[in-house]
C-alpha positions, -999 to 999 in steps of 0.1 A, spaced: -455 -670 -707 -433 -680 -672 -452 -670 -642 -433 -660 -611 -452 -680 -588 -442 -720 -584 -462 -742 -600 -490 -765 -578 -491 -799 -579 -526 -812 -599 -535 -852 -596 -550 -869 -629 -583 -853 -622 -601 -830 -598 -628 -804 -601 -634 -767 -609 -649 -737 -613 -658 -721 -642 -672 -686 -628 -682 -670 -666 -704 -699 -670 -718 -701 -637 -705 -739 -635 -693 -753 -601 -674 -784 -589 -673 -804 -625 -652 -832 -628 -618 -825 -648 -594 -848 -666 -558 -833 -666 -545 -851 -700 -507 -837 -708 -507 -855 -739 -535 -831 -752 -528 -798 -763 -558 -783 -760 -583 -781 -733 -618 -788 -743 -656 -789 -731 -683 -816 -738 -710 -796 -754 -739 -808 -782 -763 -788 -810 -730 -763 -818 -742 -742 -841 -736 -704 -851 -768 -687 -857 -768 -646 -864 -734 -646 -854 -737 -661 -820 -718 -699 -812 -748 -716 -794 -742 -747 -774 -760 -775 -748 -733 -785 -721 -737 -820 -712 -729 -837 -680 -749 -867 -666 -740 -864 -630 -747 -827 -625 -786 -827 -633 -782 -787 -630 -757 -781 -658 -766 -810 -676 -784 -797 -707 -778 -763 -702 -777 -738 -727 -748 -710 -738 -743 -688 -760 -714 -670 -768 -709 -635 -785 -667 -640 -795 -654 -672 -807 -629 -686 -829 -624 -721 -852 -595 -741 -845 -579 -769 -863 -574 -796 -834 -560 -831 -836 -579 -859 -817 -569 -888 -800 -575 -908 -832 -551 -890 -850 -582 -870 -870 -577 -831 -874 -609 -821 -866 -622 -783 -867 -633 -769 -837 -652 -740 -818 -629 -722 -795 -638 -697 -764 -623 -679 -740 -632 -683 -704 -622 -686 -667 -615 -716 -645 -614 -719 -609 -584 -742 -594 -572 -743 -559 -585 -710 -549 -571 -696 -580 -586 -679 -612 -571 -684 -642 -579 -676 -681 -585 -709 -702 -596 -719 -740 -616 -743 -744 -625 -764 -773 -665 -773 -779 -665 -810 -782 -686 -839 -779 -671 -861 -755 -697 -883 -749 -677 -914 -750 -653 -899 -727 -654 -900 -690 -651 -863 -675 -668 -837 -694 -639 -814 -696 -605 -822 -707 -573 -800 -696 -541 -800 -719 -508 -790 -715 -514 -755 -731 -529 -741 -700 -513 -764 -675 -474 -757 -685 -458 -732 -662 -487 -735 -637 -491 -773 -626 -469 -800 -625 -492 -832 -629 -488 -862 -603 -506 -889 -616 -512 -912 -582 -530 -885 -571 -564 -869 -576 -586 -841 -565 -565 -825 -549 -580 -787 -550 -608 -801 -541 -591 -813 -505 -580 -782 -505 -611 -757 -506 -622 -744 -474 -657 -756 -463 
């Protein structure tokens, strides 16, 4: 779905919000050759019909390891960089970019070889960003102090 408003120029990576999960300023990677937009979580597991999850991220000590669970979920088939079709954990949630909220999916992955911790695709980016790749961070220069 077109918005109305023009889309904002995003760099190759920046940082967000994610207000539902009570997650500030974590480093994104804006990836247009990914469909998808995924999270790097470990120990996914549905118990009593509840997704349950650790997120992971190293250089935020006060998100890293913490714990979610999630009452509505969804599996999706999702192809990897590799070329493998992988089935994946899917929620809905909120993200936070340039002083805007938006709705977002998100994949549970582990991305542990990977260098940002969450990885946007071109499904919630087109009609909202166009992606300039010399730069970076730019909500982030943007946020009031």
């Amino acid at each position: 779905m077109k918005t109305t408003s023009s889309p904002i120029i995003i760099g190759r990576c920046d940082v967000a919000d994610f207000p539902l999960l009570a997650i500030k300023d974590i480093a994104i990677k804006i990836d247009t050759g990914a469909y998808t937009s995924s999270i790097h979580c470990k120990d996914i597991q549905v118990k009593e019909n509840k997704l349950h999850c650790v997120f992971l991220d190293p250089e935020h000590p006060e998100y890293n390891g913490k714990s979610f669970v999630f009452d509505q979920f969804k599996q999706k088939k999702v192809k990897s960089s590799n070329g493998q079709v992988q089935l994946r954990y899917l929620i809905k949630t909120r993200i936070c970019l340039f002083e805007q909220e938006y709705p977002i999916e998100l994949t549970l992955s582990d991305r542990e070889e990977m260098s940002f911790p969450i990885l946007i695709g071109r499904k919630f980016l087109t009609h909202r960003f166009i992606v300039d790749v010399s730069k970076e961070n730019l909500s982030k220069l943007n946020k009031p102090h």
